[in-house]
N, C-alpha and C positions, 0 to 999 in steps of 0.2 A: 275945981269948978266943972259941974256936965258943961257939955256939949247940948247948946236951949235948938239946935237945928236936931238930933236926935230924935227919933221918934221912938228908941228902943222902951221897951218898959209898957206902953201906950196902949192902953184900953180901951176901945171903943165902946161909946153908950149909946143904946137906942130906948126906945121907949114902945109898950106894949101898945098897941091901938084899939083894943078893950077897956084895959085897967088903965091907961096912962103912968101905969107902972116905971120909970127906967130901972136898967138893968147893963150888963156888961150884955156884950151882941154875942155870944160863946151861949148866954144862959139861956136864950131865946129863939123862940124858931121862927125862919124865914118863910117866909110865902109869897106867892108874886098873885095879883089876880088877873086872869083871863075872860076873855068874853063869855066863856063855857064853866067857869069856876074859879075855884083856888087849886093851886097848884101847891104842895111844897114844895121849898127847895132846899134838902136836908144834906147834901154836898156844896151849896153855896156856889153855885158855875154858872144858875141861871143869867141871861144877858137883858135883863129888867130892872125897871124901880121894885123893890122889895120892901112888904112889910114885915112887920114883927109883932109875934104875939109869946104871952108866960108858957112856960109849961102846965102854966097851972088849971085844970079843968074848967073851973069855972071860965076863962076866958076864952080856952080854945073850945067850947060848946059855943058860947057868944060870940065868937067867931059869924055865924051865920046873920042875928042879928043886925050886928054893925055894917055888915056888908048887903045888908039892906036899905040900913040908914042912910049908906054913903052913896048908893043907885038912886035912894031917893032926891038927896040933896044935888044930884047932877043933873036931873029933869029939870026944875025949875029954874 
């Protein structure tokens, strides 16, 4: 029988904030956002909340977009 306190083996999933995609957090890149932009964070050491977006073109161009959407959505 495992060991259910193990975490070995253990995948973490996140989810794209473009596509609402998930995915394994390995498949997807991190980025944190600053007052001044996005930043990525492609060693994962940044000390922030962190988003996640696909590899895949389409959402890392949309990238910009949503991160429109979301300054908007905090005005009001």
């Amino acid at each position: 029988m495992p060991n259910m306190n193990s975490k070995a083996g253990h995948i973490p999933i996140r989810t794209c904030v473009v596509c609402r995609e998930k995915s394994a957090q390995s498949q997807l890149l991190s980025f944190v956002l600053l007052p001044g932009g996005i930043a990525y964070d492609i060693a994962r050491v940044l000390p922030a909340r962190k988003q996640y977006v696909c590899r895949k073109w389409a959402c890392v161009s949309g990238l910009a977009k949503w991160r429109k959407k979301r300054q908007r959505g905090k005005r009001a």
